[in-house]
C-alpha positions as CSV (number, residue, x, y, z in Angstrom):
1,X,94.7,92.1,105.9
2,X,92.8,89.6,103.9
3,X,93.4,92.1,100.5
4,X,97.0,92.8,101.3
5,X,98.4,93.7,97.7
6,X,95.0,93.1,95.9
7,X,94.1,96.2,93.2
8,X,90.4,96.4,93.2
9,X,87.5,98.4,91.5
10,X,84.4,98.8,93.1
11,X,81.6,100.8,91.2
12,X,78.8,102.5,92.8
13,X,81.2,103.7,95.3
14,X,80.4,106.8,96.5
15,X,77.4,106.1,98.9
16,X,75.4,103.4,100.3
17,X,76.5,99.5,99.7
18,X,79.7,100.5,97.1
19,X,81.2,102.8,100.2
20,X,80.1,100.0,103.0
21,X,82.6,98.0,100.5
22,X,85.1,99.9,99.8
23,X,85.8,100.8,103.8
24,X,86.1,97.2,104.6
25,X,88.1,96.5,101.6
26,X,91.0,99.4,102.9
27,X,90.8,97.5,105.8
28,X,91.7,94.7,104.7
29,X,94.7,95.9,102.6
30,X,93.1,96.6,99.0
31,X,94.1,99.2,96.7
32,X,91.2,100.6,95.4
33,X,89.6,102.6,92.4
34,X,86.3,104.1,93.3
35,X,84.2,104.6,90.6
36,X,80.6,106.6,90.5
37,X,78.5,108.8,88.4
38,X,78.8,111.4,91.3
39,X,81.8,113.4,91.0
40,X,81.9,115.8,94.0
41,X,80.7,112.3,96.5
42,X,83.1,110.2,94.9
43,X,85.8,112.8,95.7
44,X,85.0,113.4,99.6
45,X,84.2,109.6,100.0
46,X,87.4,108.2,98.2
47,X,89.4,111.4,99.8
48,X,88.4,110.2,103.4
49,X,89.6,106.4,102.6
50,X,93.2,107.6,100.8
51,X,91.9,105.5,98.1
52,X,91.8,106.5,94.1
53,X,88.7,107.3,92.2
54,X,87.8,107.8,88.4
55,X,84.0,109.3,87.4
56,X,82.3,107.3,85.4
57,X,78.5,106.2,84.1
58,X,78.8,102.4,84.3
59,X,76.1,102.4,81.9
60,X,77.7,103.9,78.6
61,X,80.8,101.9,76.8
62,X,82.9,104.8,76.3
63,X,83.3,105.1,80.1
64,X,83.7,101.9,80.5
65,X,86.4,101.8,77.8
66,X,88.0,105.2,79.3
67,X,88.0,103.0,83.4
68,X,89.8,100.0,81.3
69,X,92.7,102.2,80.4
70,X,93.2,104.1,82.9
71,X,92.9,101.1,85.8
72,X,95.6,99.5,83.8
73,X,97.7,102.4,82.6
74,X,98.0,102.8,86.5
75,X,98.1,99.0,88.0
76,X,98.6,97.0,85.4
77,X,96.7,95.0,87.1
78,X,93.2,94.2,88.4
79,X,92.3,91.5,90.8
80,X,89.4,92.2,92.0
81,X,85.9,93.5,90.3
82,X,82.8,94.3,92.4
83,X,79.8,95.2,90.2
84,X,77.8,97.1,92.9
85,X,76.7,100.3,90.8
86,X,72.6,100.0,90.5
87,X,69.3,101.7,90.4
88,X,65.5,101.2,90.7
89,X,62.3,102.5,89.2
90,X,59.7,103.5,92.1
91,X,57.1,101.1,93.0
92,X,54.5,100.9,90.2
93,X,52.6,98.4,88.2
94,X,54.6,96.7,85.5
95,X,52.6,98.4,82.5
96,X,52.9,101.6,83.9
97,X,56.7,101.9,84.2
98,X,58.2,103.9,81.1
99,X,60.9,102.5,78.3
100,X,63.2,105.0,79.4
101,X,63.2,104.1,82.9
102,X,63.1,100.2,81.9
103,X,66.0,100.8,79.5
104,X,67.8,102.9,82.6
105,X,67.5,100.1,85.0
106,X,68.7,97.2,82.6
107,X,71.4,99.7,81.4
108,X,72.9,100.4,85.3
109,X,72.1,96.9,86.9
110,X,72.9,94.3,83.6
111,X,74.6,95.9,80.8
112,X,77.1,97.5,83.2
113,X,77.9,93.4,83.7
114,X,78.3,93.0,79.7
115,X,81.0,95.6,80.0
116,X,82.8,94.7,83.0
117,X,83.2,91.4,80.7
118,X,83.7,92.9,77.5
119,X,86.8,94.6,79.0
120,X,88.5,93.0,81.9
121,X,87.9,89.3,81.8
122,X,90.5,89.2,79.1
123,X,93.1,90.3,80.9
124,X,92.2,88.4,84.0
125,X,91.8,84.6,81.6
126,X,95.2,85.7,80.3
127,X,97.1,85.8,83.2
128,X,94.8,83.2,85.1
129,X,93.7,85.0,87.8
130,X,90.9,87.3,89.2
131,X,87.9,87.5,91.3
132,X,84.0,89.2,89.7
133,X,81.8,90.0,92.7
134,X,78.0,91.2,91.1
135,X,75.8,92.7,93.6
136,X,72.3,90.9,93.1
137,X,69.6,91.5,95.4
138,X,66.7,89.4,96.8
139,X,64.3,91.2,94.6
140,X,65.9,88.9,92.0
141,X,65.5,85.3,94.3
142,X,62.0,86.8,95.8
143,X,60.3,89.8,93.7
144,X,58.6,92.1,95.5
145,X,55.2,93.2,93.6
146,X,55.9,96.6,92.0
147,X,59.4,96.6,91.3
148,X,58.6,94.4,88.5
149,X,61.2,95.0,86.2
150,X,64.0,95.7,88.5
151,X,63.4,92.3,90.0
152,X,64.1,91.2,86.8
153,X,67.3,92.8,86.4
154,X,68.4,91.2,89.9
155,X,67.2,87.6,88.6
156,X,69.5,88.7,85.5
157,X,72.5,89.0,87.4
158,X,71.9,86.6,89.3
159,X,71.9,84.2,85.9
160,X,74.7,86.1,84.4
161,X,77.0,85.8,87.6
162,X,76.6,81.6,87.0
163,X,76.9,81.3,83.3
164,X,80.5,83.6,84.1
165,X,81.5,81.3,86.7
166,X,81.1,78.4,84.2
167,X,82.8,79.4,81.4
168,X,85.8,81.2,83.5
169,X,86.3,78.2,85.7
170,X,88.7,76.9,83.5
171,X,90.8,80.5,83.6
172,X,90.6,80.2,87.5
173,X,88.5,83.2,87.5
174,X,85.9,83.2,90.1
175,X,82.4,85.1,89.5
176,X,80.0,85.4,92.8
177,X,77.0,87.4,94.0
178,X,75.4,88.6,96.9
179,X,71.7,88.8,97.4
180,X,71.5,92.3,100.2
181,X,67.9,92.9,101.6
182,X,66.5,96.0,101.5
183,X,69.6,98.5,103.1
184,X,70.0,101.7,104.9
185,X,71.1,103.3,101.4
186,X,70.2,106.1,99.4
187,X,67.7,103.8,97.4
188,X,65.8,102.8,100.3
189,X,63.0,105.4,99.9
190,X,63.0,104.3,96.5
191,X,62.4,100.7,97.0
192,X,59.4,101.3,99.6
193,X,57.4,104.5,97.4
194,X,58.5,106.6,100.3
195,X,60.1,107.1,103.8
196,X,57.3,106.9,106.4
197,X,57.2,105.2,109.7
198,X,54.5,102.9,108.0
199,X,56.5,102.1,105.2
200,X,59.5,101.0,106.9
201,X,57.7,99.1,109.4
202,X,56.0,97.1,106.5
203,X,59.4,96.1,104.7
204,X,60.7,95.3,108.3
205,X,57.8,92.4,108.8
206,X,59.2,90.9,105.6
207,X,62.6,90.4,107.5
208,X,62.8,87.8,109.9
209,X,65.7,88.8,111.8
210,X,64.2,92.4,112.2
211,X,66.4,94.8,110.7
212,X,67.4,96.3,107.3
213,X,71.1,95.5,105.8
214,X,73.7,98.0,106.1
215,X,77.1,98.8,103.9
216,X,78.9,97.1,106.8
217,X,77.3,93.6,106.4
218,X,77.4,94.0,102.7
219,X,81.5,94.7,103.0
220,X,82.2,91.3,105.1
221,X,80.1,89.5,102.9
222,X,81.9,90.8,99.9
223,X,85.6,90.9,101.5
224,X,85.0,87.1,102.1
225,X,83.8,86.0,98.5
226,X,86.4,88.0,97.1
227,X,89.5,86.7,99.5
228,X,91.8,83.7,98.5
229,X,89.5,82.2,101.8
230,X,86.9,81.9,99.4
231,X,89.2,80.2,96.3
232,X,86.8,77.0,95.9
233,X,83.4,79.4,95.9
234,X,82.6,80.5,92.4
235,X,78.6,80.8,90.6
236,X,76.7,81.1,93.9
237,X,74.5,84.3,95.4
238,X,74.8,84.4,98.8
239,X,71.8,85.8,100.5
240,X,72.3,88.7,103.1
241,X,68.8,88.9,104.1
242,X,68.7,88.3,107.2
243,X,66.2,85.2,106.8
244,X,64.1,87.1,103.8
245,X,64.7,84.2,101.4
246,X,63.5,81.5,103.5
């Protein structure tokens, strides 16, 4: 019960990494709001865990505004903040991706950061306390050729996670990452242009210890950084790669 008492949100929730999360974090005691884009997912998903949920596009500041006041109309508080919500372009050379889906990617996997600070890291450096958690990805330590610009949207966070740290240090605020591999999760097909057997076996050679990430490892990766276990950690991106990075 390493969250015992801890009020947590967790975007991205519905599916893939953000549900992977979210299951280890009611195990460990959390109280939880699940927030997603999908409504009907997010219900089942949050249903299933006896955990709370609010609909939201992590992109847009209303929304973001709208999850503010209701998180604290309901908690008062907010310990915990896990930035997981993201999306891709498909594979395609850099010059050929469209503004709309470069402005989509930043918007979902950077400026959904921006608001998570424009809102709650005043109320956590007021009463000295809280935990940011930004899932990163190794696309952003290790771009892969073809997801040009969501690599840089990793490398981003990545950046953004350690200049938080810094400055919030002083608030005793910590502000970590993780780096996943490639995961079994709905953007998988994305990432690799398509789901063959050939295609899967390609992005496996890249992984030295010979398998792709699932929500589970990304959950007790996350439960640790965000535990009191982890009180000295702040600014880092620990790699869940299973040897990619090296």
């Amino acid at each position: 019960m390493r969250l015992k008492n801890k009020i947590a949100i967790i975007t991205g929730a519905a599916s893939g990494f953000g549900k992977g999360i979210a299951e280890k974090f009611t195990k460990e005691g959390a109280k939880i709001i699940m927030v997603d884009i999908n409504p009907r997912l997010l219900k089942k998903v949050s249903n299933n865990l006896s955990q709370d949920y609010f609909v939201a596009d992590v992109s847009k500041n209303s929304s973001f505004k709208s999850l503010f006041k209701y998180a604290y109309k309901k908690y008062n508080q907010i310990d915990i903040f896990v930035n997981n919500a993201g999306i891709t372009h498909k594979p395609k050379f850099m010059e050929i991706v469209t503004e709309k889906e470069f402005d989509k990617v930043f918007s979902v996997n950077s400026k959904s950061v921006y608001f998570c600070a424009k809102y709650f890291v005043p109320k956590m450096k007021k009463v000295k306390r809280g935990v940011i958690l930004n899932v990163a990805s190794t696309a952003g330590l290790s771009p892969r050729p073809k997801l040009n610009w969501y690599n840089a949207s990793k490398g981003w966070m990545i950046t953004a996670t350690k200049a938080m740290a810094i400055e919030l240090a002083p608030y005793k605020v910590r502000v970590n990452a993780i780096a996943p591999v490639a995961g079994i999760t709905p953007l998988l097909k994305s990432f690799m242009g398509g789901n063959t057997t050939k295609k899967k076996q390609a992005f496996l050679s890249t992984i030295p210890i010979g398998r792709f990430s699932t929500p589970q490892d990304m959950g007790n990766a996350v439960c640790f950084l965000c535990s009191d276990e982890a009180s000295m950690i702040t600014g880092i991106t620990l790699e869940v790669d299973g040897g990619r990075c090296i």
